[in-house]
PyMOL Python script that loads the backbone (N, CA, C, O; Angstrom):
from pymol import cmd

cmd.read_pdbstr("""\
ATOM      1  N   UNK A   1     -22.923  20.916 -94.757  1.00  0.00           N
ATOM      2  CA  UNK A   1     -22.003  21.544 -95.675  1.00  0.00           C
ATOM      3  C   UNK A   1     -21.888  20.670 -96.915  1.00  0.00           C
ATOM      4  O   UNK A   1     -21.570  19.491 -96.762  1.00  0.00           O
ATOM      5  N   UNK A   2     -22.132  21.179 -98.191  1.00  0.00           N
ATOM      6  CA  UNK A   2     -22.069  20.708 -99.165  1.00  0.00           C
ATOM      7  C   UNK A   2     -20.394  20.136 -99.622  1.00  0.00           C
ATOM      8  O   UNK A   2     -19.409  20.720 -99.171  1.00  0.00           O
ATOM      9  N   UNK A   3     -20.296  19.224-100.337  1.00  0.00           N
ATOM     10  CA  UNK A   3     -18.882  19.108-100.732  1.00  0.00           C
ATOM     11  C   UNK A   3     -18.070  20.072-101.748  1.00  0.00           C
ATOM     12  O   UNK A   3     -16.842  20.065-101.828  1.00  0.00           O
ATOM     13  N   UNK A   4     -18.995  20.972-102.580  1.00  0.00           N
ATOM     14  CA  UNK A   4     -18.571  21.580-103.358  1.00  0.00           C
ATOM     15  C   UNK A   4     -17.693  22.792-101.993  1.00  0.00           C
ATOM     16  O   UNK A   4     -16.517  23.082-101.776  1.00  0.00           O
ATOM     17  N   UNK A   5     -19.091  23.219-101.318  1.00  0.00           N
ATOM     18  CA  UNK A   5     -18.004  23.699-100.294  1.00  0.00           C
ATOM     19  C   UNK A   5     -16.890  23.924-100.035  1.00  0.00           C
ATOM     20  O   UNK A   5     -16.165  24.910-100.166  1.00  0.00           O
ATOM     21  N   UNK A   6     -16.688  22.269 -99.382  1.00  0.00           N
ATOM     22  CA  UNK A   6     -15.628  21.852 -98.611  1.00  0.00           C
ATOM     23  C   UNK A   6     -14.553  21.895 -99.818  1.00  0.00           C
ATOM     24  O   UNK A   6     -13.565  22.594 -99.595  1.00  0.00           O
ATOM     25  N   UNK A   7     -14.611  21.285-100.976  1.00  0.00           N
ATOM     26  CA  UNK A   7     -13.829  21.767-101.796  1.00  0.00           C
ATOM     27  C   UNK A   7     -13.113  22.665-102.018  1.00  0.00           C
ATOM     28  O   UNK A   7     -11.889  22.708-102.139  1.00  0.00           O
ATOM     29  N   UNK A   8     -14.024  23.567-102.089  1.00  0.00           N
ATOM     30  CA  UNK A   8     -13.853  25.236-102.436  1.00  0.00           C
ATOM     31  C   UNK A   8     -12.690  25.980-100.609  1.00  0.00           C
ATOM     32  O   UNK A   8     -11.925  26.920-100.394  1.00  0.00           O
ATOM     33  N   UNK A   9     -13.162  25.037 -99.946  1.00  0.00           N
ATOM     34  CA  UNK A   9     -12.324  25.802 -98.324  1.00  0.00           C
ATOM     35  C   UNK A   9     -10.897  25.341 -98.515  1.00  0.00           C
ATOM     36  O   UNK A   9      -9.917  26.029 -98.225  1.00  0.00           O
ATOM     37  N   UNK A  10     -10.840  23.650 -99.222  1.00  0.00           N
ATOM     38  CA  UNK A  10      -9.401  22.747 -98.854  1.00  0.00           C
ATOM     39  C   UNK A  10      -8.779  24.082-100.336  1.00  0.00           C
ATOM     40  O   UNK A  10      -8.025  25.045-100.191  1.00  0.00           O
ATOM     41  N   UNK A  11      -9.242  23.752-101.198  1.00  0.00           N
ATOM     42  CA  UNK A  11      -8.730  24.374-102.387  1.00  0.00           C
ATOM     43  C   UNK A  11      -7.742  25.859-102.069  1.00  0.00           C
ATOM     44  O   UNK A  11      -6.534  25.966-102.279  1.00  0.00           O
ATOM     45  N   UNK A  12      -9.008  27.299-101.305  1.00  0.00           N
ATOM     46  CA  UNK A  12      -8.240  28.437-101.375  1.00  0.00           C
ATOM     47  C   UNK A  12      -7.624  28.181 -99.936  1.00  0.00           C
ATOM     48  O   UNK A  12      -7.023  29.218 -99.654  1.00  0.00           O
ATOM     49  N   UNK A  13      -7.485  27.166 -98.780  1.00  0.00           N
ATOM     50  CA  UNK A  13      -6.788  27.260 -97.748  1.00  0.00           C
ATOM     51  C   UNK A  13      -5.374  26.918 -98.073  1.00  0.00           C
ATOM     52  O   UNK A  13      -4.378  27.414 -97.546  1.00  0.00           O
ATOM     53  N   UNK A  14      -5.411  25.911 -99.106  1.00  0.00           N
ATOM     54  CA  UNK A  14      -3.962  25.445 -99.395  1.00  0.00           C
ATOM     55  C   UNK A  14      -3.187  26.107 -99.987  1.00  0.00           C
ATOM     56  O   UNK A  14      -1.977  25.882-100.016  1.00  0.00           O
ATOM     57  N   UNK A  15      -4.082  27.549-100.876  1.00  0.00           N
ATOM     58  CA  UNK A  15      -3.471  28.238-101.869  1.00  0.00           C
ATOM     59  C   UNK A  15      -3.036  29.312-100.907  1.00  0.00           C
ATOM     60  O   UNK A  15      -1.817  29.436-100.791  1.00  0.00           O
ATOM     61  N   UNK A  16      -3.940  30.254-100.070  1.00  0.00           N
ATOM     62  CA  UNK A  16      -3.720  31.000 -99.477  1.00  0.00           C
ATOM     63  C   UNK A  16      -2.040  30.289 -98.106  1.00  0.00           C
ATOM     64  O   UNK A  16      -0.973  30.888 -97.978  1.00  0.00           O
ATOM     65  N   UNK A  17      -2.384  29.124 -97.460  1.00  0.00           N
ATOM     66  CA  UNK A  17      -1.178  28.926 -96.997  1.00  0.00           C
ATOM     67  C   UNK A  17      -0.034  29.066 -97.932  1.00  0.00           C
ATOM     68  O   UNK A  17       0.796  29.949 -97.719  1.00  0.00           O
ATOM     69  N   UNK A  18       0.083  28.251 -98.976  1.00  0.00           N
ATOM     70  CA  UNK A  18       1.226  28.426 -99.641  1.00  0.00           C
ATOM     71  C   UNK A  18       1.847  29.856 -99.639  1.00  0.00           C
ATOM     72  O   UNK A  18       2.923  30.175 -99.133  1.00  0.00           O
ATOM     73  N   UNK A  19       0.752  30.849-100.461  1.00  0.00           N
ATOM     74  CA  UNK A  19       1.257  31.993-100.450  1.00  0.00           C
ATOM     75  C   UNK A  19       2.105  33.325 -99.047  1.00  0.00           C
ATOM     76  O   UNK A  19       3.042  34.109 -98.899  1.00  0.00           O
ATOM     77  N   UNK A  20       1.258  32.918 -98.560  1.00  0.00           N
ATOM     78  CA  UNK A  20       1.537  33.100 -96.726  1.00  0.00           C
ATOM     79  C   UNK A  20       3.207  32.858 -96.573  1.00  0.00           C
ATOM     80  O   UNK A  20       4.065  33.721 -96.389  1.00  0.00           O
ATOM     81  N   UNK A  21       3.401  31.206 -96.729  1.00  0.00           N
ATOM     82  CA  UNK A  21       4.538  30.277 -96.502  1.00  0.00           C
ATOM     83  C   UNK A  21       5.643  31.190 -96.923  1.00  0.00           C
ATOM     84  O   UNK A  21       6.412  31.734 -96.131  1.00  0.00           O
ATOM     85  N   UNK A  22       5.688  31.380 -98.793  1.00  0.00           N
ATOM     86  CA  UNK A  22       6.396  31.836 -99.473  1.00  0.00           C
ATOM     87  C   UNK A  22       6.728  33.715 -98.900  1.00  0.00           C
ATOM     88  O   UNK A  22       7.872  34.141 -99.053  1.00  0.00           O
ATOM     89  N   UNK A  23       5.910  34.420 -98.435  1.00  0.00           N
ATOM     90  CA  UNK A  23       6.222  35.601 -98.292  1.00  0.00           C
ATOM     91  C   UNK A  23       6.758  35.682 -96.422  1.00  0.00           C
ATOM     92  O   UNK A  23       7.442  36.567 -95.908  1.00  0.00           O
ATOM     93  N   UNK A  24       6.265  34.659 -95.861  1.00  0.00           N
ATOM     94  CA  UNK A  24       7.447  34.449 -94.511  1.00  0.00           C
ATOM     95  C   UNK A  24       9.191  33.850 -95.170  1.00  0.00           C
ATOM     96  O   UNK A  24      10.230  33.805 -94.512  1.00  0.00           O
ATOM     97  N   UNK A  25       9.053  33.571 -96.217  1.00  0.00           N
ATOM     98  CA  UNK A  25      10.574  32.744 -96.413  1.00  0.00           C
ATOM     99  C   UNK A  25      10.711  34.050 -96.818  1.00  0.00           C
ATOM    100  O   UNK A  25      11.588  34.498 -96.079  1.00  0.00           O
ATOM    101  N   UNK A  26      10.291  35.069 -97.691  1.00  0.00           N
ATOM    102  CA  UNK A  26      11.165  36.160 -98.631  1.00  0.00           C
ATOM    103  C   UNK A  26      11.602  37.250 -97.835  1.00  0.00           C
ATOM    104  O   UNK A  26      12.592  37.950 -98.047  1.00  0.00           O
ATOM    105  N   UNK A  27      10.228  37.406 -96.262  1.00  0.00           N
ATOM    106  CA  UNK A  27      10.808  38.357 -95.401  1.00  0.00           C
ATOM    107  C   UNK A  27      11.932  37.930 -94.570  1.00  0.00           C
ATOM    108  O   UNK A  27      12.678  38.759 -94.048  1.00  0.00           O
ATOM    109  N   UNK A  28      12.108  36.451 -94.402  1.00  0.00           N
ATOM    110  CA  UNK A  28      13.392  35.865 -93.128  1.00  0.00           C
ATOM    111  C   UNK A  28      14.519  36.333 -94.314  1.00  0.00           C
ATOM    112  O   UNK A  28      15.369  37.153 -93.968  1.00  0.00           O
ATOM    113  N   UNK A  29      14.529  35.956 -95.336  1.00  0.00           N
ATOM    114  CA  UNK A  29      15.984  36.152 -96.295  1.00  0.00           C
ATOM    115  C   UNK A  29      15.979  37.629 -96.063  1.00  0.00           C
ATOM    116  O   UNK A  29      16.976  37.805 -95.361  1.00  0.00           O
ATOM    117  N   UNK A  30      15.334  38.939 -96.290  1.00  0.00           N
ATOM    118  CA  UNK A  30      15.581  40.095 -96.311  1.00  0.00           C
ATOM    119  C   UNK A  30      15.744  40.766 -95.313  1.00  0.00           C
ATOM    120  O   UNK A  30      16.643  41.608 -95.296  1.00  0.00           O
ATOM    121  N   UNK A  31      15.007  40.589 -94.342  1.00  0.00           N
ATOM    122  CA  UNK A  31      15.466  40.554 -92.849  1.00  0.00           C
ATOM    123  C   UNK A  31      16.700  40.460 -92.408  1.00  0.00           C
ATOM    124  O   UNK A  31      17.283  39.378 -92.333  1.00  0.00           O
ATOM    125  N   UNK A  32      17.465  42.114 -91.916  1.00  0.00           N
ATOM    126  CA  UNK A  32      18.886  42.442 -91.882  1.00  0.00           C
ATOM    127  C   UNK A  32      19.112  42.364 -90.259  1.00  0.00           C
ATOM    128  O   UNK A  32      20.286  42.322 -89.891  1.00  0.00           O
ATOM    129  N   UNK A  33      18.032  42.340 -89.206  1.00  0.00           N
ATOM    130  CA  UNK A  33      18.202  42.770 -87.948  1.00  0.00           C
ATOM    131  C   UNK A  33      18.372  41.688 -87.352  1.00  0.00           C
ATOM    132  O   UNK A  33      17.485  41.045 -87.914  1.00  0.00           O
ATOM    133  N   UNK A  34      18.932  40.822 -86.482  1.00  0.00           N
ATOM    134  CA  UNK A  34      19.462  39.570 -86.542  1.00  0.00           C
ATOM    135  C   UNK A  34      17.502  38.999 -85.289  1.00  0.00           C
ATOM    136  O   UNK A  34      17.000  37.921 -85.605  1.00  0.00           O
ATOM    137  N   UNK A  35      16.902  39.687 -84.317  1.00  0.00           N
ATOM    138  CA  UNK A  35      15.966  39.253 -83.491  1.00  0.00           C
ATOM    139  C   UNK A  35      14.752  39.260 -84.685  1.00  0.00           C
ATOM    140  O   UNK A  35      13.797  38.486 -84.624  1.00  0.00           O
ATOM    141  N   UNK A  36      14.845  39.769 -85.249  1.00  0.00           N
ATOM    142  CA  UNK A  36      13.423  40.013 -86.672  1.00  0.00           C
ATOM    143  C   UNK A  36      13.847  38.833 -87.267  1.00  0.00           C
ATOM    144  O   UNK A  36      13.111  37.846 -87.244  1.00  0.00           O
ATOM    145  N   UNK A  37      14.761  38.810 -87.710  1.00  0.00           N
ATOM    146  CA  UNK A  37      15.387  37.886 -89.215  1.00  0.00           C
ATOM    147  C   UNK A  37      14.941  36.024 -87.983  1.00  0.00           C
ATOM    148  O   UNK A  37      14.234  35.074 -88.317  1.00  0.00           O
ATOM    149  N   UNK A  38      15.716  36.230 -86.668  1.00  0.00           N
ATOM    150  CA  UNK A  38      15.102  34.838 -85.999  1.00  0.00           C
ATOM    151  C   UNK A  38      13.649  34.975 -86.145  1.00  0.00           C
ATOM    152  O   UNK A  38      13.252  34.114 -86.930  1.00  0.00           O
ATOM    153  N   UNK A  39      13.108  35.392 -85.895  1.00  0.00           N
ATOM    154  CA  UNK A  39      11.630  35.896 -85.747  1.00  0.00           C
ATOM    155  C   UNK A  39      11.049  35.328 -87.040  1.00  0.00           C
ATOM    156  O   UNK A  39      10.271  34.375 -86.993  1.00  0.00           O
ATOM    157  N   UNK A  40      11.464  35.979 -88.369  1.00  0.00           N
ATOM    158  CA  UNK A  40      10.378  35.421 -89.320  1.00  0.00           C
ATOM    159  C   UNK A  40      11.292  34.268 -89.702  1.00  0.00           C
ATOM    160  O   UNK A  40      10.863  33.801 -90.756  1.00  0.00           O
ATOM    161  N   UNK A  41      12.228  33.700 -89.344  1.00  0.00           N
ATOM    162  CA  UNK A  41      13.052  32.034 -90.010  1.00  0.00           C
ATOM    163  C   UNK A  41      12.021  31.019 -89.185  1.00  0.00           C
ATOM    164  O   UNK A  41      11.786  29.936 -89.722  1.00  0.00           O
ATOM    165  N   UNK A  42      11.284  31.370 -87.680  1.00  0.00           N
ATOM    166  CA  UNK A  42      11.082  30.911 -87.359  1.00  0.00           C
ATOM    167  C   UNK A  42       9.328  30.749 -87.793  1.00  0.00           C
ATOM    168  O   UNK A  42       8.667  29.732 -87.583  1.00  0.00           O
ATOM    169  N   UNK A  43       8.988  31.590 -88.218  1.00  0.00           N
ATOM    170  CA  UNK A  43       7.411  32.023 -88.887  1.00  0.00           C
ATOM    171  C   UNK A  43       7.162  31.266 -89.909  1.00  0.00           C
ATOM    172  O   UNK A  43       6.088  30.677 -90.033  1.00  0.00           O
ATOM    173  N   UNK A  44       8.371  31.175 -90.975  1.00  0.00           N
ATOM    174  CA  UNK A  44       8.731  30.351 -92.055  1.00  0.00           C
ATOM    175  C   UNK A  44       8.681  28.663 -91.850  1.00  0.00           C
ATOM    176  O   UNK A  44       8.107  27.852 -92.576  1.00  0.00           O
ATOM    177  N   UNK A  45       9.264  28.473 -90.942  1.00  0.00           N
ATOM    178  CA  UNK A  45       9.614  27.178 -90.461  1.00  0.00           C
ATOM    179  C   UNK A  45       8.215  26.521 -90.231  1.00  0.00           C
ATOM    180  O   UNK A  45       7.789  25.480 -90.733  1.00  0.00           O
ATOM    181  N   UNK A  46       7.348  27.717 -89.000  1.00  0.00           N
ATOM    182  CA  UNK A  46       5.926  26.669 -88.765  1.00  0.00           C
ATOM    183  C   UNK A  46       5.116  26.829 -89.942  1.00  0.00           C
ATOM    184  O   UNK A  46       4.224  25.992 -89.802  1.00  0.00           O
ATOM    185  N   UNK A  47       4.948  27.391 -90.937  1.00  0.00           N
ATOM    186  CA  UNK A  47       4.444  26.926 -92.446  1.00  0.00           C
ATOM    187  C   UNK A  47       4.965  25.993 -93.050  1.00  0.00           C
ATOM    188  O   UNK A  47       4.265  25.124 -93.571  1.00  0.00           O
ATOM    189  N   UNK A  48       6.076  25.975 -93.099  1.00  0.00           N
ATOM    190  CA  UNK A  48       6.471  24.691 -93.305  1.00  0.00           C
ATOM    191  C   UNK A  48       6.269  23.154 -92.668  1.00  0.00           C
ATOM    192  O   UNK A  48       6.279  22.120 -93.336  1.00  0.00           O
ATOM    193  N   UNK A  49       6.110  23.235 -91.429  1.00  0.00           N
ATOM    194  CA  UNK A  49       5.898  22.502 -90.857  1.00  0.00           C
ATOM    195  C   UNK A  49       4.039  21.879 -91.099  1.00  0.00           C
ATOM    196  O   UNK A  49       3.576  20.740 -91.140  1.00  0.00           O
ATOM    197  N   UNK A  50       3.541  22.932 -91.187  1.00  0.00           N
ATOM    198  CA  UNK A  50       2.048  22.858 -91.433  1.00  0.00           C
ATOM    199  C   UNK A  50       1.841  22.360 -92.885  1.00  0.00           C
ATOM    200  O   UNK A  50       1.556  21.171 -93.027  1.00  0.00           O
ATOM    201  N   UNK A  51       1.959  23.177 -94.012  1.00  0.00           N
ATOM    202  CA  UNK A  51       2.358  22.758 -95.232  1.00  0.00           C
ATOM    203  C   UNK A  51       2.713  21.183 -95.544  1.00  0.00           C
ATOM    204  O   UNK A  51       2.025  20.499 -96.302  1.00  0.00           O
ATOM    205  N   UNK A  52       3.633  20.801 -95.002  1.00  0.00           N
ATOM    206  CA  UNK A  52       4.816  19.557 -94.779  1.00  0.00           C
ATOM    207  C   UNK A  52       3.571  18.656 -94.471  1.00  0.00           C
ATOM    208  O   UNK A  52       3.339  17.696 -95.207  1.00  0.00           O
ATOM    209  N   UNK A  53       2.723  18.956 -93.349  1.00  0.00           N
ATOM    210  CA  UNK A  53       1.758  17.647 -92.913  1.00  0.00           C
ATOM    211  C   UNK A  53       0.471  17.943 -93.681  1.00  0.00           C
ATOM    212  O   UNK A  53      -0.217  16.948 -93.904  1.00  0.00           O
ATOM    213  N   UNK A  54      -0.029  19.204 -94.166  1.00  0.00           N
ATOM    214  CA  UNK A  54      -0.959  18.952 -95.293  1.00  0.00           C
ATOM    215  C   UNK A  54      -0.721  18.058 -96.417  1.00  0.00           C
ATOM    216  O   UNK A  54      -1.676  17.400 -96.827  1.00  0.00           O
ATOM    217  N   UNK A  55       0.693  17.913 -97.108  1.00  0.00           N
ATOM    218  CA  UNK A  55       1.134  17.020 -97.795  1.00  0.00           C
ATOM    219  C   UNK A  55       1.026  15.914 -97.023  1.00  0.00           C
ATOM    220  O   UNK A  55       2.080  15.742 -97.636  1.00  0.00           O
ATOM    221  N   UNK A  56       0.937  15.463 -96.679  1.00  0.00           N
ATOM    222  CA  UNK A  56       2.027  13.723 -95.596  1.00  0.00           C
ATOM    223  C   UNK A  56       0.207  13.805 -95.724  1.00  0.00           C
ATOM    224  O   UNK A  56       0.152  12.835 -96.479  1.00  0.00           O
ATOM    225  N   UNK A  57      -1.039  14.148 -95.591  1.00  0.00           N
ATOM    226  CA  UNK A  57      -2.243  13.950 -95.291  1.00  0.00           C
ATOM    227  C   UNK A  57      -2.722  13.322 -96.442  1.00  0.00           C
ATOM    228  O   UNK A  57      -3.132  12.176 -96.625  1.00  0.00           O
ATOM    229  N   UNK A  58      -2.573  14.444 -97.309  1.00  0.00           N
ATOM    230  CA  UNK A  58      -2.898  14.165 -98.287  1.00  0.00           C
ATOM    231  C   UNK A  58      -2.582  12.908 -99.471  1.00  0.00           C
ATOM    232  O   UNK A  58      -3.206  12.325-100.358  1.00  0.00           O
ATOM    233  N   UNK A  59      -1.427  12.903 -98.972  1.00  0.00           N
ATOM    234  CA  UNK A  59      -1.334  11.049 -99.698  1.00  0.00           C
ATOM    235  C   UNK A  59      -1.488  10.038 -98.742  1.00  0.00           C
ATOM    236  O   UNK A  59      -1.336   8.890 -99.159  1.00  0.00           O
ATOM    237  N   UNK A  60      -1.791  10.216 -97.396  1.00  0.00           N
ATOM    238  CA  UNK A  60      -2.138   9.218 -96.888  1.00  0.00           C
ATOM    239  C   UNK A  60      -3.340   8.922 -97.251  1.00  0.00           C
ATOM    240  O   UNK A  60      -3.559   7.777 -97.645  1.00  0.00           O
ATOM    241  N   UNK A  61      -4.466   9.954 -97.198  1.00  0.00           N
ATOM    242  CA  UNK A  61      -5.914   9.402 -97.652  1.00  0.00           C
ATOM    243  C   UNK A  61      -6.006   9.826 -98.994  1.00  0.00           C
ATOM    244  O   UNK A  61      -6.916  10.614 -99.250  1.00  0.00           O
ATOM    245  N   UNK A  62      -5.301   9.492 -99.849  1.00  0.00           N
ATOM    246  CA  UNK A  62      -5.302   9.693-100.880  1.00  0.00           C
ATOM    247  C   UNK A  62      -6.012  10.912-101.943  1.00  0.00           C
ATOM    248  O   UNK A  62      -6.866  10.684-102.799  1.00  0.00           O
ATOM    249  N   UNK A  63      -5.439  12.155-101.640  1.00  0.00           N
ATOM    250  CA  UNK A  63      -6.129  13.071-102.017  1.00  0.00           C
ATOM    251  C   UNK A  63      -4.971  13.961-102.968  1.00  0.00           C
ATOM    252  O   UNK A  63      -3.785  13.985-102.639  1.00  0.00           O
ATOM    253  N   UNK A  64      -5.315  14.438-103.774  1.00  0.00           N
ATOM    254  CA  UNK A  64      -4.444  14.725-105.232  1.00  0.00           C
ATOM    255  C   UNK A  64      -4.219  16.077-104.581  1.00  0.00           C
ATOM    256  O   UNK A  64      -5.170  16.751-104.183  1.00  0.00           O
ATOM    257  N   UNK A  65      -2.675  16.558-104.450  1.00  0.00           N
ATOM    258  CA  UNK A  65      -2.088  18.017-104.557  1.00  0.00           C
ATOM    259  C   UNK A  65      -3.163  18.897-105.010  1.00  0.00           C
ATOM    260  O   UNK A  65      -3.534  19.946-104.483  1.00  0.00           O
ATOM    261  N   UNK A  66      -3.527  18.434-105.861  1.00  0.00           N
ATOM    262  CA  UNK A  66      -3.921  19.410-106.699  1.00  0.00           C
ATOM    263  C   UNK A  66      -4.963  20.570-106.288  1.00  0.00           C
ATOM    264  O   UNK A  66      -4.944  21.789-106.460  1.00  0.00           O
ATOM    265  N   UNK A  67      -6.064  19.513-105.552  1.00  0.00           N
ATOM    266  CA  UNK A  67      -7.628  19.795-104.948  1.00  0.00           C
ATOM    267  C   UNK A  67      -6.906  20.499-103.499  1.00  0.00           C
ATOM    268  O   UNK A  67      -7.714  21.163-102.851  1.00  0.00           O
ATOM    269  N   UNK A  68      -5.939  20.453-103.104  1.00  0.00           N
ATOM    270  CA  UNK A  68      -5.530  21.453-102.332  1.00  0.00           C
ATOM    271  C   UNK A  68      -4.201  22.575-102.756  1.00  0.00           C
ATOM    272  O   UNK A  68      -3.393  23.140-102.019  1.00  0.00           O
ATOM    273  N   UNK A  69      -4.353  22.611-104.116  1.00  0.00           N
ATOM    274  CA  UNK A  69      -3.590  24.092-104.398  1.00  0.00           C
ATOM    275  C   UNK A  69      -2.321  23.503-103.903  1.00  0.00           C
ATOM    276  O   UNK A  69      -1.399  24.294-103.706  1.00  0.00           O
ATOM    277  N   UNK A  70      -2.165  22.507-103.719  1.00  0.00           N
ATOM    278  CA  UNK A  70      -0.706  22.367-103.789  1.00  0.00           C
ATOM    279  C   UNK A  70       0.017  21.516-104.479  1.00  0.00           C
ATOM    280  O   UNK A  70       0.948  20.976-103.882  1.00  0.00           O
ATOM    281  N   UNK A  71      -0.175  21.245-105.627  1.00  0.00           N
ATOM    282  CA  UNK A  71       0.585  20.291-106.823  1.00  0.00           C
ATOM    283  C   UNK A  71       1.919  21.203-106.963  1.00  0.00           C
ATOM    284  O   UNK A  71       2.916  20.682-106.463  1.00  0.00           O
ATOM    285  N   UNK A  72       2.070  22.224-107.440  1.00  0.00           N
ATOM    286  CA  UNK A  72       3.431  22.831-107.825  1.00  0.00           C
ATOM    287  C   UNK A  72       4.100  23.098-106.276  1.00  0.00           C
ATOM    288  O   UNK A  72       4.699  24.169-106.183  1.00  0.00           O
ATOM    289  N   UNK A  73       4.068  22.297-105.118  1.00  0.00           N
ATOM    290  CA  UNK A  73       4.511  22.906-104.138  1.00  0.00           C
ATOM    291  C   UNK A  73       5.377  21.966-103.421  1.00  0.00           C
ATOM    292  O   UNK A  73       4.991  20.798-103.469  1.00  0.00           O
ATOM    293  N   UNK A  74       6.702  22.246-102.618  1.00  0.00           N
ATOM    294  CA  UNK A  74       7.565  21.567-102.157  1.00  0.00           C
ATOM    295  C   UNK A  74       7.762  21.631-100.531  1.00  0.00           C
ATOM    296  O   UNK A  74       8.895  21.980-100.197  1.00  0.00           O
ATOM    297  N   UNK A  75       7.207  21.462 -99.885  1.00  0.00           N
ATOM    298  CA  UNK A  75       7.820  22.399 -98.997  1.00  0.00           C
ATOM    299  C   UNK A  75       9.224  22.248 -98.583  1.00  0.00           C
ATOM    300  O   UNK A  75       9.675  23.302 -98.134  1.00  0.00           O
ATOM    301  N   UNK A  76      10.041  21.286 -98.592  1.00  0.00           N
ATOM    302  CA  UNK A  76      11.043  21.125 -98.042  1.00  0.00           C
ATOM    303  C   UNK A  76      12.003  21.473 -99.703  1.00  0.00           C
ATOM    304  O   UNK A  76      13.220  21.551 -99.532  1.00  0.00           O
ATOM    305  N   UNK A  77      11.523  21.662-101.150  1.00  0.00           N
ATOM    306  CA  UNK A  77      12.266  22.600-101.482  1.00  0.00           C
ATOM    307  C   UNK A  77      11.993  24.298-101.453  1.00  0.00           C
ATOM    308  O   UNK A  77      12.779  25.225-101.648  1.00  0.00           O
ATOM    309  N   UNK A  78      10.829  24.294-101.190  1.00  0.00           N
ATOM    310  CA  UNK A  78      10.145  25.883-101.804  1.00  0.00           C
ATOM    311  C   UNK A  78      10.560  26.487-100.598  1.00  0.00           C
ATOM    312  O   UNK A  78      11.012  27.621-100.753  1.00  0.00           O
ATOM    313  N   UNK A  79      10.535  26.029 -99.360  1.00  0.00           N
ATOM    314  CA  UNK A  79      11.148  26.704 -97.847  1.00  0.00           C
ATOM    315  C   UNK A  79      12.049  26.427 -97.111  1.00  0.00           C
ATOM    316  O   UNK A  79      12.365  27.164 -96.178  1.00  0.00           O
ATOM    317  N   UNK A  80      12.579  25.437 -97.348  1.00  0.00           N
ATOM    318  CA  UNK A  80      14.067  24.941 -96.645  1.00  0.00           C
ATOM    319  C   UNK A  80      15.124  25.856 -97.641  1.00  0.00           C
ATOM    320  O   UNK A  80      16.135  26.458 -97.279  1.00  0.00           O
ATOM    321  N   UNK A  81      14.645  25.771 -98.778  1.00  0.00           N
ATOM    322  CA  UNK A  81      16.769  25.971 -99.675  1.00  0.00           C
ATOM    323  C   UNK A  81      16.684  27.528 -99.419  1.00  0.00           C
ATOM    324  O   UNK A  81      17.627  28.256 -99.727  1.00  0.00           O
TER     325      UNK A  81
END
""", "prot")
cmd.dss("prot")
cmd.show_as("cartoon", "prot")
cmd.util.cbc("prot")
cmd.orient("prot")
């Protein structure tokens, strides 16, 4: 596997999670039925959780937000508040 590749996989995996992340947080907030609404808080949560250690990875071996689509991304503000 070439690196441009691998690039190209870390790049739209991080983008595509993010986006994922963000539309489990918008369905737990709209979510009126109290077993659904647990259901996706909890859907929300393991993106976050996943998200959360793609970050914690990524500055451990020193690898820039960026090259994984996630520079503008928080998780513990963009899915916790």
């Amino acid at each position: 596997m070439s690196q441009d590749t691998l690039g190209h996989y870390l790049t739209d995996l991080g983008l595509l999670l993010k986006q994922a992340a963000l539309d489990a947080k918008a369905l737990a907030e709209k979510e009126t039925d109290e077993p659904a609404h647990q259901f996706a808080r909890g859907r929300a949560f393991a993106y976050y959780e996943v998200l959360s250690l793609m970050h914690q990875q990524a500055r451990a071996f020193d690898i820039d937000a960026k090259d994984l689509s996630l520079h503008d991304f928080d998780p513990d503000r963009d899915l916790l508040s």
